[in-house]
C-alpha positions as CSV (number, residue, x, y, z in Angstrom):
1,X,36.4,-52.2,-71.8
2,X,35.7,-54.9,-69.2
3,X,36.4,-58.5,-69.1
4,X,33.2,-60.8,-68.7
5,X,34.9,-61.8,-65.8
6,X,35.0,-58.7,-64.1
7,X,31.5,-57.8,-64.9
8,X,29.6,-60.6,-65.8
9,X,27.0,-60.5,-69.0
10,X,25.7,-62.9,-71.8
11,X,27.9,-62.7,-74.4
12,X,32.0,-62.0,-74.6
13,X,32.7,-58.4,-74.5
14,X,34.3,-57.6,-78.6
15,X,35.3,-54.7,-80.5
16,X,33.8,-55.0,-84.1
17,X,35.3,-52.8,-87.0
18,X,33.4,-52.4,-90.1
19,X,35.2,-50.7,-93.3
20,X,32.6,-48.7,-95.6
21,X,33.5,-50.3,-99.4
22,X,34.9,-48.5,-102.1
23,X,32.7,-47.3,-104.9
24,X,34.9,-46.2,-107.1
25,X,34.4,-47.0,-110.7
26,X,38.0,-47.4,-111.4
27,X,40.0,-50.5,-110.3
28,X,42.4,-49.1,-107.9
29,X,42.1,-51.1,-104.4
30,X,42.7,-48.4,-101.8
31,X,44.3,-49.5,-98.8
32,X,43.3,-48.3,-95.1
33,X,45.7,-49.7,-92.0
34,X,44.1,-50.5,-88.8
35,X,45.9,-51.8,-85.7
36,X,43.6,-52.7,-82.5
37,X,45.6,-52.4,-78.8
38,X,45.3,-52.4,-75.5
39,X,47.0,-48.7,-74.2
40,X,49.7,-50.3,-72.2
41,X,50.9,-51.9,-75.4
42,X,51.6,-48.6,-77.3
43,X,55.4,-48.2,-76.8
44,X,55.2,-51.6,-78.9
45,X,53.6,-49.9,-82.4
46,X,56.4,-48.4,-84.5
47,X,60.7,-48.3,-84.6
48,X,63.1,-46.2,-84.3
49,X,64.9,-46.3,-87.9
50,X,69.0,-46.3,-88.5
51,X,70.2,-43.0,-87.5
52,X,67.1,-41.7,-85.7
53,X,67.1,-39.7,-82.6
54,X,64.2,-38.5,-81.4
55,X,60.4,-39.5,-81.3
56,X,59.7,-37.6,-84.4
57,X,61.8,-40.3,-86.4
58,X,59.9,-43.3,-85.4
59,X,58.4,-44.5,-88.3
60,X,54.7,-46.3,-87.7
61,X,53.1,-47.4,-91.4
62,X,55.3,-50.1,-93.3
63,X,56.1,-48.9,-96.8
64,X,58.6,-49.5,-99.3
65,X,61.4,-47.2,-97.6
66,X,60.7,-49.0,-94.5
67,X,61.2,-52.4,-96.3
68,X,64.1,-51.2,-97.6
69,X,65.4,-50.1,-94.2
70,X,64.5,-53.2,-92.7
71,X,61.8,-52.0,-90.4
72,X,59.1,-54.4,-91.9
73,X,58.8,-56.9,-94.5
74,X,57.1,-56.4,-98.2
75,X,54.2,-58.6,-97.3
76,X,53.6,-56.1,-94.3
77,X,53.5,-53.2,-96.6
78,X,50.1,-51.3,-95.3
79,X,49.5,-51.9,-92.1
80,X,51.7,-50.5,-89.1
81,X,55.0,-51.4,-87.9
82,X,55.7,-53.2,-84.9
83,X,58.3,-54.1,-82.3
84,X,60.4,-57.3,-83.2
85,X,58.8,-58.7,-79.6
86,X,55.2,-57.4,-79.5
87,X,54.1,-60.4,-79.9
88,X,55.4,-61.9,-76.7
89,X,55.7,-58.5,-74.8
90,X,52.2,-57.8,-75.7
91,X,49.9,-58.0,-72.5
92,X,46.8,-58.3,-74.8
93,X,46.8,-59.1,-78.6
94,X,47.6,-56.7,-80.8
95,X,45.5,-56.4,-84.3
96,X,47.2,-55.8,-87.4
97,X,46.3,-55.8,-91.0
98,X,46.5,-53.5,-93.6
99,X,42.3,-53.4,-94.9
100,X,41.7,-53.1,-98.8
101,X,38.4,-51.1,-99.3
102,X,37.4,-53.1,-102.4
103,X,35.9,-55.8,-100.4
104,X,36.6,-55.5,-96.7
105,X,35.6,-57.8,-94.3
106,X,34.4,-57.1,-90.7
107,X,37.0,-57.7,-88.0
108,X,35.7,-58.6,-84.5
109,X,38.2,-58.3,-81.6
110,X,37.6,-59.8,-78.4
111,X,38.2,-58.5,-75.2
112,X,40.0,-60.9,-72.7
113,X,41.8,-58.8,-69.9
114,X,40.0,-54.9,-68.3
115,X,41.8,-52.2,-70.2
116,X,42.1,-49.2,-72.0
117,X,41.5,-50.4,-75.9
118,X,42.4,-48.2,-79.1
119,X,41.5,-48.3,-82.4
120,X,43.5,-46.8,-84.9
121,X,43.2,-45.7,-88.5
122,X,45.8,-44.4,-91.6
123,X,44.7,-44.0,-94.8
124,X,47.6,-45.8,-96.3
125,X,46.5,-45.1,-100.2
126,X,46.0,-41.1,-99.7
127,X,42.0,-42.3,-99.5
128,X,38.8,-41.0,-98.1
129,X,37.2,-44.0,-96.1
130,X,34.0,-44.9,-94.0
131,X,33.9,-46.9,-90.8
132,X,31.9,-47.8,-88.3
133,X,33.5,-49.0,-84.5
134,X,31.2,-50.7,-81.7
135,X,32.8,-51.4,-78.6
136,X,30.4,-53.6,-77.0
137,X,30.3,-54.8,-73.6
138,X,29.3,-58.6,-71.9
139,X,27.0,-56.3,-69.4
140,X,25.2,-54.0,-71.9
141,X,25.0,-50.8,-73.4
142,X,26.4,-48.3,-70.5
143,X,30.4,-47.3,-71.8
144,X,32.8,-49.1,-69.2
145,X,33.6,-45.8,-67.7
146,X,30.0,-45.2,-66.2
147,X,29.0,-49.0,-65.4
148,X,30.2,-48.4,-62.1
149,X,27.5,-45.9,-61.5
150,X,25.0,-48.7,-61.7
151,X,25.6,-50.3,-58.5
152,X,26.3,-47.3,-56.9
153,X,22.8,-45.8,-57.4
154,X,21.4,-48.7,-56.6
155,X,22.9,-49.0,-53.2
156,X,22.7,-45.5,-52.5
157,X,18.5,-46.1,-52.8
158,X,18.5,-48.7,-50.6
159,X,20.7,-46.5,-48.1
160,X,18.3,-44.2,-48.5
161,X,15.1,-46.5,-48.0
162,X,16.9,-47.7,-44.8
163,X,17.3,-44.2,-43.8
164,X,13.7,-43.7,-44.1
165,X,12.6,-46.3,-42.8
166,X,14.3,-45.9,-38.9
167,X,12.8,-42.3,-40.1
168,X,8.9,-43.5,-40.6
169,X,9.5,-45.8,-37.2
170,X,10.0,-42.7,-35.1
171,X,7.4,-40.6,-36.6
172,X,4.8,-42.9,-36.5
173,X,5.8,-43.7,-32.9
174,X,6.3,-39.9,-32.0
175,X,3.2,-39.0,-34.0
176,X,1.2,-36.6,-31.9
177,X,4.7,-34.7,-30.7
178,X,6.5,-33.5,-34.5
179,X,7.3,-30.5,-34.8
180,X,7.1,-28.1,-38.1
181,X,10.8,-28.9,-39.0
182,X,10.4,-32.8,-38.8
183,X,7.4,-32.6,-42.1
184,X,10.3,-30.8,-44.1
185,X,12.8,-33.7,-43.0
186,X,10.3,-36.3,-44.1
187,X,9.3,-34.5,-47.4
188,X,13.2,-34.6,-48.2
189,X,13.9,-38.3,-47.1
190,X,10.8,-39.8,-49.1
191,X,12.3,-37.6,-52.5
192,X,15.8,-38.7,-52.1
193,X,14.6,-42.1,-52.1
194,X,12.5,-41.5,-55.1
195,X,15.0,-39.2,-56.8
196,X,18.0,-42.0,-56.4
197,X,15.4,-44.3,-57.1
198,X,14.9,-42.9,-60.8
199,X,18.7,-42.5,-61.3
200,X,19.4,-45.8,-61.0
201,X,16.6,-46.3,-63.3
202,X,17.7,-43.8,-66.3
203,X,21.2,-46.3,-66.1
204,X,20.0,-49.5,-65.8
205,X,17.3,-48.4,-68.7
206,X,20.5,-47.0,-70.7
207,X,22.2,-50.3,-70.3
208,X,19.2,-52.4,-71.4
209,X,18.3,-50.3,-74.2
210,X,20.8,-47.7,-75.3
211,X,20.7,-44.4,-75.6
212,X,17.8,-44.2,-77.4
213,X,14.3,-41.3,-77.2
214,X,12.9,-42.7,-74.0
215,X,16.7,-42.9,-72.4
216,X,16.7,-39.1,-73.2
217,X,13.6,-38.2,-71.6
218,X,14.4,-40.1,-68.4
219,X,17.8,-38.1,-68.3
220,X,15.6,-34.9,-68.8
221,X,13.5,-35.9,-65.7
222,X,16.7,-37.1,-63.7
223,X,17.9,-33.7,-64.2
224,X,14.6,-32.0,-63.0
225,X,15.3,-33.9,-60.1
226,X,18.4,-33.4,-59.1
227,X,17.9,-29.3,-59.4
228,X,14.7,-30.4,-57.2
229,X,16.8,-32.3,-54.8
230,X,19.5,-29.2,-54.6
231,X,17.1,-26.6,-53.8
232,X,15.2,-28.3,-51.2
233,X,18.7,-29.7,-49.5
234,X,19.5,-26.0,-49.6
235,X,15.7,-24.8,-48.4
236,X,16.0,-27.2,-45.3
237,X,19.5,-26.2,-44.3
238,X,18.1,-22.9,-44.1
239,X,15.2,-23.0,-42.1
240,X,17.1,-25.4,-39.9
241,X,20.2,-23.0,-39.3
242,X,17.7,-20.2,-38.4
243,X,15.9,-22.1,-35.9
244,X,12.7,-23.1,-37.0
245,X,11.1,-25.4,-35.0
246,X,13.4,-26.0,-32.1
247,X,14.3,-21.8,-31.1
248,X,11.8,-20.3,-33.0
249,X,8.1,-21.8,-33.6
250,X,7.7,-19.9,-36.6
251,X,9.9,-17.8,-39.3
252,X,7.1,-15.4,-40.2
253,X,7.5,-13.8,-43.4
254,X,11.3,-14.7,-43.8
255,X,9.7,-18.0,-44.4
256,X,8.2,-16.3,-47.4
257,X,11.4,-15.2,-49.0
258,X,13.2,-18.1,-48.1
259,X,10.8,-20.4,-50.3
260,X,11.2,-18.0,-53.1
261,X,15.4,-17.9,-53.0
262,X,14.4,-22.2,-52.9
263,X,12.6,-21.5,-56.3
264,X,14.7,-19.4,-57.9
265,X,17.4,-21.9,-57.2
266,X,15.7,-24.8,-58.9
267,X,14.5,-22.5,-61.9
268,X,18.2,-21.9,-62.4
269,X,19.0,-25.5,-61.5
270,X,16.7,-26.8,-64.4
271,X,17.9,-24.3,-66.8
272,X,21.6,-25.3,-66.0
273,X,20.4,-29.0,-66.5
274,X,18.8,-28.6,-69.6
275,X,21.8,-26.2,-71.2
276,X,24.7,-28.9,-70.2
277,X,22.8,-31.4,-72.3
278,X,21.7,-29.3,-75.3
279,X,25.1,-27.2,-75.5
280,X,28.2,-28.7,-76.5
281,X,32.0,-27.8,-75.2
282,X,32.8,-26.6,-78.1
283,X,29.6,-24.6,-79.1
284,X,29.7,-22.6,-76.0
285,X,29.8,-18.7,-76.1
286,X,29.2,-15.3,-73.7
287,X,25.2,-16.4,-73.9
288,X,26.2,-19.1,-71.6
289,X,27.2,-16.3,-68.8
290,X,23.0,-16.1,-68.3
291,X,22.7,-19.2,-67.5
292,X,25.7,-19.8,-65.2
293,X,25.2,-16.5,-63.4
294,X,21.8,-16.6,-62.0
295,X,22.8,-20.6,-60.6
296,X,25.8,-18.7,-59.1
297,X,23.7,-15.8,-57.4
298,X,21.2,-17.9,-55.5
299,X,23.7,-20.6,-54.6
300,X,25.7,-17.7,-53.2
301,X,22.5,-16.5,-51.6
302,X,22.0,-19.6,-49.9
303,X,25.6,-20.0,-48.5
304,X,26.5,-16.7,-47.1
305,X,22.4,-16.8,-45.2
306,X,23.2,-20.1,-43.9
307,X,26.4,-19.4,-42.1
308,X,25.0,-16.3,-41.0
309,X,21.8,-17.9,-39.4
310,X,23.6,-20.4,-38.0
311,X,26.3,-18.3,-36.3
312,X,23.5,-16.1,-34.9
313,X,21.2,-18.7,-33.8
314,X,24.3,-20.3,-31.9
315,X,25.5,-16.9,-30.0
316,X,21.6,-16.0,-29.2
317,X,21.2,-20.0,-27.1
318,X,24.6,-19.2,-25.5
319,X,24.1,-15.7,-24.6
320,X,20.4,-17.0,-22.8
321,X,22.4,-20.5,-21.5
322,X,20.4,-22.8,-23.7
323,X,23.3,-25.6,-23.5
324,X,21.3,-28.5,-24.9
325,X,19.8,-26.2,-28.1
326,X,23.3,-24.8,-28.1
327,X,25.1,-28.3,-28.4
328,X,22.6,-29.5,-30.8
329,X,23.2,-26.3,-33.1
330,X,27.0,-26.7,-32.7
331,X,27.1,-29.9,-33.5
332,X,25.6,-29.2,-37.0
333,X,28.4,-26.1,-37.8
334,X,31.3,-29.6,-36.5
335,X,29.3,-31.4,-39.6
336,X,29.0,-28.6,-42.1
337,X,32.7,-27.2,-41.6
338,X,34.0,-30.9,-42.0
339,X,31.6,-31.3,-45.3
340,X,33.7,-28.1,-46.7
341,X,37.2,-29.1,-45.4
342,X,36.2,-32.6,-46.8
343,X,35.5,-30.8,-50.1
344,X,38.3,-29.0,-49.9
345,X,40.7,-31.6,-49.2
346,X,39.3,-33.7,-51.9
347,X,39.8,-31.2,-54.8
348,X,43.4,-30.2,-53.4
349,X,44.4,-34.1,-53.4
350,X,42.6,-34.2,-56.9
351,X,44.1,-30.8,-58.2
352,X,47.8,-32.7,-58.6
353,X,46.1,-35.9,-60.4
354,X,44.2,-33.6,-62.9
355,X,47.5,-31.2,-63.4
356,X,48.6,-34.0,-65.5
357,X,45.0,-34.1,-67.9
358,X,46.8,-33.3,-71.0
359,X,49.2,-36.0,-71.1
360,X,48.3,-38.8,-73.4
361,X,48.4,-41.3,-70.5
362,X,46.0,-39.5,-68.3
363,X,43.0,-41.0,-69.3
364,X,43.8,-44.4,-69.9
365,X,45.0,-44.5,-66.4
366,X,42.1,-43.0,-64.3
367,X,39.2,-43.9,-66.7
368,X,38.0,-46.4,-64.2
369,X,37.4,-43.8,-60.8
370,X,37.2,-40.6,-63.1
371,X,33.0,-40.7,-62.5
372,X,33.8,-41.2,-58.6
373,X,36.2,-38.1,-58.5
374,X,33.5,-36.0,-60.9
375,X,30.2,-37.6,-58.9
376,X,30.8,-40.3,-56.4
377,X,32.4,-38.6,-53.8
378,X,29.9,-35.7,-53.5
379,X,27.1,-37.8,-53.4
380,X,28.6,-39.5,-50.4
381,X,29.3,-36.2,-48.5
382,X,25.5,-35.2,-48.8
383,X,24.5,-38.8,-47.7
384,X,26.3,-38.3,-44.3
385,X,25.2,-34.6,-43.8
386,X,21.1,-35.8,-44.4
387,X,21.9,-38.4,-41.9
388,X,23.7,-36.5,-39.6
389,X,20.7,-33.7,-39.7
390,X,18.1,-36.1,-39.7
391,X,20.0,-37.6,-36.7
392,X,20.0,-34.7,-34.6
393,X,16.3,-33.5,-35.2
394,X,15.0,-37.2,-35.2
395,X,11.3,-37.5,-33.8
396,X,11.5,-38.4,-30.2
397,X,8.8,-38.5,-27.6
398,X,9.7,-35.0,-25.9
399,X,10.1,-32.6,-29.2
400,X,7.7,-30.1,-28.2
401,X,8.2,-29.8,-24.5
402,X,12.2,-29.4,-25.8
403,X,11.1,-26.6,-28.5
404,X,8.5,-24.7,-26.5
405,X,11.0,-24.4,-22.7
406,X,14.2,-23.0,-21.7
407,X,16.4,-24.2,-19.4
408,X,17.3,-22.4,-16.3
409,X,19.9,-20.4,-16.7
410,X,22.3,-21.1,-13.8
411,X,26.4,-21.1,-13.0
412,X,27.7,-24.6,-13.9
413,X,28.5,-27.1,-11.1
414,X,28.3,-24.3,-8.4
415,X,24.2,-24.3,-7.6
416,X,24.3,-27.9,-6.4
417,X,26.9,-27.4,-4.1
418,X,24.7,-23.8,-2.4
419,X,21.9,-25.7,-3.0
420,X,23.2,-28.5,-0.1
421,X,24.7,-25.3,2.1
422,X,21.2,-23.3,2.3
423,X,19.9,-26.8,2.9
424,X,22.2,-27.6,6.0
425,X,22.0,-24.1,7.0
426,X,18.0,-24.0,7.3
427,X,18.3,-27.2,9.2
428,X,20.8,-25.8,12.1
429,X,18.4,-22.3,11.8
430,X,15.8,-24.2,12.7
431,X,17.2,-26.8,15.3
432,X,18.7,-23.3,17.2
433,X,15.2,-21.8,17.5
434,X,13.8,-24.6,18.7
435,X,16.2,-25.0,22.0
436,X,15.5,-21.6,22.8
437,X,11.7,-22.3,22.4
438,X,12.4,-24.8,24.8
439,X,14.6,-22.9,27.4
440,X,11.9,-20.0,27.5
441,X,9.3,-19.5,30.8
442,X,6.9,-20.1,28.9
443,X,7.9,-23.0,27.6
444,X,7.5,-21.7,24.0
445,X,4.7,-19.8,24.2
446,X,6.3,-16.4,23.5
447,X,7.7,-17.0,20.1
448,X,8.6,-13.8,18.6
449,X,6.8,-12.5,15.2
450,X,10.1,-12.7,13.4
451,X,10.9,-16.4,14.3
452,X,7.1,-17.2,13.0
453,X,7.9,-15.1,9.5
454,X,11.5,-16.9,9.2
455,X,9.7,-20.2,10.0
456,X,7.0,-20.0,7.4
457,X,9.1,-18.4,4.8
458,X,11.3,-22.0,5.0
459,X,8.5,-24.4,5.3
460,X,5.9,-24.7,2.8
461,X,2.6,-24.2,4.1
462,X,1.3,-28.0,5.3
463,X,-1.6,-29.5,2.8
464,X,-5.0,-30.6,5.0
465,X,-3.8,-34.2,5.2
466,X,-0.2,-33.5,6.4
467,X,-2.2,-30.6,9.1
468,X,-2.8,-33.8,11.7
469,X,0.9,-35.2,11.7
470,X,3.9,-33.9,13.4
471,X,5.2,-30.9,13.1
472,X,8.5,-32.1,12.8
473,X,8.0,-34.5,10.3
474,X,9.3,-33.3,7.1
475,X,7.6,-33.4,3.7
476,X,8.0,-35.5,0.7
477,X,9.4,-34.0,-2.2
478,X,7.0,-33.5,-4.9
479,X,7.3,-35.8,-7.9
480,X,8.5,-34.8,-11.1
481,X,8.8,-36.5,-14.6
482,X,12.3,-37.6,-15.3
483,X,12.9,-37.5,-19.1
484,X,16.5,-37.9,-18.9
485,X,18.0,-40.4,-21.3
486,X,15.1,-40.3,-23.7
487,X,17.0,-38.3,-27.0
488,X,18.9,-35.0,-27.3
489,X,15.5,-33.1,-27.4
490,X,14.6,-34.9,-24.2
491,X,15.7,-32.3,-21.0
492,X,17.1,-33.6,-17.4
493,X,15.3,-33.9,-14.5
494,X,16.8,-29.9,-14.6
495,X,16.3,-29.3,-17.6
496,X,12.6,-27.3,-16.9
497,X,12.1,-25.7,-13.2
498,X,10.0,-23.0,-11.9
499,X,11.9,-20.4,-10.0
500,X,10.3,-19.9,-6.3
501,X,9.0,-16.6,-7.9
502,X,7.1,-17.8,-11.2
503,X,3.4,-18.0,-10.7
504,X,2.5,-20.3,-13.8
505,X,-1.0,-20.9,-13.8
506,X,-2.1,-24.9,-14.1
507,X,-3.0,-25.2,-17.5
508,X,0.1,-23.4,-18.7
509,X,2.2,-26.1,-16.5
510,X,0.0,-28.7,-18.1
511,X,1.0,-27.8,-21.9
512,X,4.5,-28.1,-21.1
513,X,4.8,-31.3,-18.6
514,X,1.7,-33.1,-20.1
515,X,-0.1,-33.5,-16.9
């Protein structure tokens, strides 16, 4: 239970108790004991009697052996025995009375402090009884230990809608250059937003309203959704790890089969969904095998093809010297292995908190975080992979020319440096042939054959205009289109070159530069 301080609300938070009378047609006047407490306050209920040496011998119910051993007085006889100081050791009031069925009255215990509250029955008079127990919060209907998820849906929609937002900016700015992959990362934004969207709904509806028939059809639907949102998390992880889009421009048929694993899974997903709500823990046999299995086998499916597309996308751009693809591709394994060491790390921490489940104290103790530890957490995980994906693939002004070229594959730091030495090289050549020209008869005239074929193969042939300057003059490098700095799909001013023996042909050079 919550405080109204802690959570806010209309009215003050209460526990109400309502006894069932007895019809009985004989004039006995059963007696039922109740005691209300907060669970901190439970070494406070009983005593430990003259003689007594274990737990066992506490006794808890005033009777008339107890009187008589002075644990409680005669007017106490019925209700439960208590410490001689719970009333000033108590950190919340403790309720106490022993109830008689013949006319009982309804008892309404406020709730001033956040805690762990217990209500506790004995039938005192060996007596079947009837009673009803609301514990009713200042906020609404949602139990304390799920209120939290309220805001937390909320903000992860508006997350979300932030997410998509930045999203819609680039795409509508990058329209007429998105590639295949980019629809699927918009399709998945725009349903998170309207699958966290409805979550928050079904609790906020639930804490308005109750659990009533329409709160039970919005949970169906939330459940359809979140199977939805697993498969297609799991569909665009896929196509992403194999390349689609920024290696490869199309999967072919594998696309065929990996839409049909993506609808198997959410078959199973729904069928999971739908069992966890209509079969209880207790009610559970060997059928339930058919419906874990199958959820098992595709999620299986989906894992082990992931890591394997990945890993061989990644060796096939480093074995051709695709650095940029590479990086991009390696960067997504960094976030996936530190999602599952994350995971990992999480349930070990967690492991020693829930060794300890079957002690009394274990859930009064961790009833506040428990839905973070069984949901919170994971939902936070996927939030930063989606970002971290949509990151890396965001729409940029440069996707296709980054999809459909390769960079040149070349040593590292070593062709600039031969680059500058053929360059100095050429010049002395060329400086050399020119004094002998000079120091011939005939004055230059009787230039060899070779030194012609030398000279043309270094100089590029002279357009008309540059035909009536000097010879000497050099030319002007040709212009190129620096995209550096642009995104990570963006490539360096050497990032696409032609080699001096690639003929492309000018509309071919056009599709890929965009002149």
């Amino acid at each position: 239970m919550y405080s109204r301080k802690s959570w806010g609300g209309s009215i003050e938070p209460f526990i109400l108790v309502k006894f069932l009378p007895d019809h009985t047609e004989d004039d006995s006047d059963p007696i039922t004991s109740l005691i209300i407490f907060e669970w901190q306050d439970e070494e406070l209920i009983g005593r430990m009697p003259p003689g007594g040496q274990s737990y066992r011998d506490i006794e808890t119910i005033c009777s008339a052996d107890t009187v008589a051993k002075g644990l409680c007085e005669e007017k106490d006889i019925g209700a439960f025995i208590l410490a001689p100081n719970a009333t000033d050791s108590a950190k919340n009031p403790i309720y106490n009375e022993a109830i008689h069925l013949k006319d009982p009255k309804a008892i309404n215990y406020p709730i001033r402090r956040t805690g762990y509250y217990c209500v506790s029955t004995f039938a005192f008079s060996n007596h079947e009884y009837d009673a009803v127990v609301e514990f009713r919060n200042a906020y609404g209907e949602l139990p304390a230990a799920q209120i939290a998820k309220l805001p937390f849906y909320g903000g992860l929609t508006i997350v979300y809608a932030v997410l998509g937002a930045f999203w819609a900016f680039l795409y509508v700015q990058n329209r007429s250059d998105i590639l295949p992959v980019q629809n699927y990362i918009t399709a998945t934004i725009i349903f998170l937003i309207v699958e966290q969207l409805m979550t928050w709904g079904f609790y906020d509806y639930q804490n308005r309203h109750g659990n009533n028939a329409v709160n039970k059809v919005l949970m169906v639907i939330v459940s359809i959704l979140n199977a939805a949102r697993n498969s297609l998390s799991f569909f665009l992880l896929l196509i992403v790890c194999m390349g689609y889009g920024v290696v490869k421009p199309s999967l072919g048929r594998t696309m065929i089969y990996v839409r049909i694993l993506a609808a198997a899974h959410f078959i199973f997903g729904v069928i999971y969904a739908v069992a966890s709500m209509a079969v209880t823990p207790e009610s559970v046999g060997p059928l339930v095998l058919f419906v874990i299995l199958p959820l098992a086998g595709t999620l299986t499916a989906f894992y082990v093809w992931t890591l394997s597309s990945l890993n061989i996308t990644i060796k096939d751009l480093v074995q051709r010297r695709q650095k940029t693809k590479a990086m991009m591709y390696k960067k997504l394994s960094w976030c996936l292995l530190g999602s599952i060491l994350v995971i990992f790390a999480f349930f070990f921490v967690n492991s020693f908190a829930f060794a300890g489940s079957s002690e009394a104290d274990f859930i009064p103790k961790h009833w506040q975080t428990r839905w973070f530890v069984l949901d919170g957490w994971l939902n936070l995980v996927y939030l930063f992979d989606i970002a971290f994906i949509a990151y890396l693939w965001r729409p940029t002004a440069n996707n296709r020319r980054f999809a459909m070229s390769d960079e040149l594959a070349q040593e590292d730091d070593g062709f600039e440096i031969n680059d500058i030495d053929d360059a100095f090289s050429d010049d002395e050549e060329a400086a050399r042939k020119d004094q002998e020209r000079a120091a011939s008869p005939t004055g230059g005239a009787s230039t060899s054959l070779t030194d012609a074929m030398d000279s043309s193969r270094r100089q590029p042939s002279p357009g008309p205009a540059a035909q009536n300057s000097s010879k000497d003059a050099p030319l002007p490098p040709r212009p190129r289109e620096s995209l550096d700095g642009e995104t990570i799909f963006a490539v360096g001013d050497d990032g696409i070159e032609w080699s001096d023996g690639e003929e492309e042909s000018g509309d071919e050079r056009k599709k890929l530069t965009g002149k």
